[in-house]
C-alpha positions in Angstrom: -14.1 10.4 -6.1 -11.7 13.7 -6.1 -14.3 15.7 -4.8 -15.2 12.9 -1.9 -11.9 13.1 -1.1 -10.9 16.7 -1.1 -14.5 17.5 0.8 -13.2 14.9 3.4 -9.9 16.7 3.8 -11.4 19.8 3.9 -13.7 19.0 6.3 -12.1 16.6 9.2 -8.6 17.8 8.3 -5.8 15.1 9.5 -8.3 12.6 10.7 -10.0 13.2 7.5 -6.4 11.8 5.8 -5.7 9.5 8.6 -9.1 8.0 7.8 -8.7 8.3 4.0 -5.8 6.3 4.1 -6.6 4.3 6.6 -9.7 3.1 4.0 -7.7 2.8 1.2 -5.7 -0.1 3.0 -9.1 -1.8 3.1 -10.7 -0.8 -0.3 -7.8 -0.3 -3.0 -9.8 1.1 -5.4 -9.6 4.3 -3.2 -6.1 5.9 -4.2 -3.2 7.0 -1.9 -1.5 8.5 -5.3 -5.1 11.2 -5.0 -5.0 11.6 -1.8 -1.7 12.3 0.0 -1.1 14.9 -3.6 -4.4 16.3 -2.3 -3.8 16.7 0.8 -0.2 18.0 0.2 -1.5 20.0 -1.9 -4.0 21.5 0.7 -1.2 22.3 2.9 0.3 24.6 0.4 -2.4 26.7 0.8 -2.5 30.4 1.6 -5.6 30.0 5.0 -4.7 26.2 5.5 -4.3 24.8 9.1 -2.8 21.8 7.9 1.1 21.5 7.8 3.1 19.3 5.2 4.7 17.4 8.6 0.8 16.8 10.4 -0.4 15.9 6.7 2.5 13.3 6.1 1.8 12.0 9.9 -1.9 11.8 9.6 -1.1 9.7 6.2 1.3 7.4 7.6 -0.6 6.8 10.9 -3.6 5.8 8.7 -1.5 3.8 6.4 0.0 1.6 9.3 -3.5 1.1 10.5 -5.0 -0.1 7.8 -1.9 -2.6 7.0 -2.3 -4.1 10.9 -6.3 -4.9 9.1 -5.2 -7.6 6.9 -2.1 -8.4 8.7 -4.8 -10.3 11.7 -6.7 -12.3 9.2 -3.8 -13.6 7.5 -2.6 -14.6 11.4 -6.0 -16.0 12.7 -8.0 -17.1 9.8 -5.4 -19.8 7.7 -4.3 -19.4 4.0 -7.3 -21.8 2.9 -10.1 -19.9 4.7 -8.8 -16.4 3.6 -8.9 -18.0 0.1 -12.5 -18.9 0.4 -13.6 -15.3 2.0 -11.9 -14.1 -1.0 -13.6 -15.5 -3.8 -16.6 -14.9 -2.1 -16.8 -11.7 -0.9 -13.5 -10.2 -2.5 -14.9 -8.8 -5.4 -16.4 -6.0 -3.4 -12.7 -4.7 -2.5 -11.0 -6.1 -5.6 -8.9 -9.3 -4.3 -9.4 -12.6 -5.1 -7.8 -15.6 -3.9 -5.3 -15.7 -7.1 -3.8 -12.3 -5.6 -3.2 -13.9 -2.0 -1.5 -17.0 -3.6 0.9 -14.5 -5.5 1.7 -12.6 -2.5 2.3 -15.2 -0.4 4.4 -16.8 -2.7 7.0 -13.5 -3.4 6.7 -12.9 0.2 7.9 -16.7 1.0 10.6 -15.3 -1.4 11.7 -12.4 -0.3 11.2 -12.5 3.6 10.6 -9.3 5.5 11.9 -7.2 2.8 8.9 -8.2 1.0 6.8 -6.1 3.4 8.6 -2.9 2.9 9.5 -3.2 -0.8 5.4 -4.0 -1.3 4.3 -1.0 0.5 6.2 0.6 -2.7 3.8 -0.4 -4.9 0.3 0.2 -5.9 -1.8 -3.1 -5.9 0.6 -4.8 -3.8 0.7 -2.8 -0.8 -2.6 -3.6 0.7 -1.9 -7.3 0.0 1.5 -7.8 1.4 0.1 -7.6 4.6 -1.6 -11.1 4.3 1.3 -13.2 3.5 2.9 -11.6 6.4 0.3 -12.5 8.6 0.1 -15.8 7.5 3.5 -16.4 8.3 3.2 -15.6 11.3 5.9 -12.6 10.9 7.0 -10.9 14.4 4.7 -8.0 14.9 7.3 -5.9 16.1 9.0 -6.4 12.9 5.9 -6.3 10.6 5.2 -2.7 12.1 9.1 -1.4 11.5 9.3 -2.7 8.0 5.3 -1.2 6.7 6.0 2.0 9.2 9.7 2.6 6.5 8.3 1.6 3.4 4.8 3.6 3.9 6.8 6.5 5.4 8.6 6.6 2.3 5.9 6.3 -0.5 3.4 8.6 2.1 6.2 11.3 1.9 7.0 11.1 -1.6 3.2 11.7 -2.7 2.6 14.6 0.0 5.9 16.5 -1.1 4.6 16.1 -4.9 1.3 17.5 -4.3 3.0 20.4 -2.2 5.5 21.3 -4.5 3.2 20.5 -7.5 0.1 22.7 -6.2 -3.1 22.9 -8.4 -1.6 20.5 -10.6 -1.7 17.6 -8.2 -3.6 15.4 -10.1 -0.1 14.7 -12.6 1.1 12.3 -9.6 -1.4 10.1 -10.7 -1.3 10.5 -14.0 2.5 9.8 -14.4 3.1 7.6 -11.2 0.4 4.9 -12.7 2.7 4.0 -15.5 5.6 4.0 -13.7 4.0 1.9 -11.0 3.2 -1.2 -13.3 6.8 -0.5 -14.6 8.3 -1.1 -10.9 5.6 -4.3 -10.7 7.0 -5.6 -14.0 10.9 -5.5 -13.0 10.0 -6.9 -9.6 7.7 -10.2 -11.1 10.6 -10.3 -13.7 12.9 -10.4 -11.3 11.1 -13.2 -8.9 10.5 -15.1 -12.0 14.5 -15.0 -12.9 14.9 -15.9 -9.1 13.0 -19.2 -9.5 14.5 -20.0 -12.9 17.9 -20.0 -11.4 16.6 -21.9 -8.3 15.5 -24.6 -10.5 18.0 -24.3 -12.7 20.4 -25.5 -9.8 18.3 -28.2 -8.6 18.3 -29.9 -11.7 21.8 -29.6 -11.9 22.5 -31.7 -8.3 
């Protein structure tokens, strides 16, 4: 997938990353923590044409794109078809109808901080866009929160691979752990949430 990835860098440029992210809203087995390193990476180069500011642009624009995707379904299509769609044909993208009840339910939670929190983190932030949709969340506001929160994970990963050069690849390496780390606090911290919210129920 590296060399799929760097090929279409190399060869389309920024609509080669606009597109590359743009995908891996759709398909999440395609990694933004490989590509925005790669392409930051690429823009450290002595012949490049790319810049660090079109790279992080071209990354972002495709990022927002692909979140609007599976914003719409969860707006048109209703929690219990999306569901079905799911276990039907989401094996082919990886999400299955468990992961749309999850998201829904932190994101019921959380409110519109959910969206830009979630675009923090790998294996939520193609999902968080569904719940958002479904609850019929302002579009306006959908756009602002996923524009901040990919703007700042987009930016973190192209400044790595710049500053980290032919060693790009350690993003990955070290931001996967660190990843399900952040995912374990925040599930800890939704379940603590809920705890207490039962707690106090019981008590009136």
């Amino acid at each position: 997938m590296t060399e799929w990835i760097k090929t279409t860098i190399e060869s389309m440029g920024y609509i080669g990353i606009a597109l590359l992210m743009f995908l891996e809203n759709l398909f999440p087995p395609i990694p933004s923590e490989l590509i925005m390193p790669l392409a930051g990476y690429t823009a450290n180069l002595p012949d490049t044409k790319l810049s660090v500011a079109g790279v992080f642009s071209a990354g972002l624009f495709g990022s927002v794109l692909g979140a609007l995707i599976w914003y719409y379904p969860g707006k048109f299509l209703g929690e219990n078809r999306l569901k079905v769609w799911a276990d039907r044909y989401g094996k082919w993208i990886t999400v299955t109808s468990k992961d749309i009840t999850k998201s829904k339910h932190w994101f019921d939670k959380q409110g519109n901080k959910a969206v830009l929190l979630g675009r923090l983190v790998p294996g939520i932030r193609t999902l968080i866009s569904i719940p958002a949709g479904l609850s019929n969340m302002p579009l306006p506001s959908f756009i602002f929160y996923t524009t901040v929160g990919s703007a700042v994970w987009v930016g973190l990963l192209t400044y790595s691979g710049y500053i980290l050069g032919s060693q790009y690849e350690l993003v990955d390496k070290y931001l996967a752990p660190v990843s399900k780390i952040v995912l374990a606090v925040i599930l800890l911290a939704f379940l603590v949430l809920v705890l207490k919210r039962t707690h106090k129920r019981r008590r009136r």
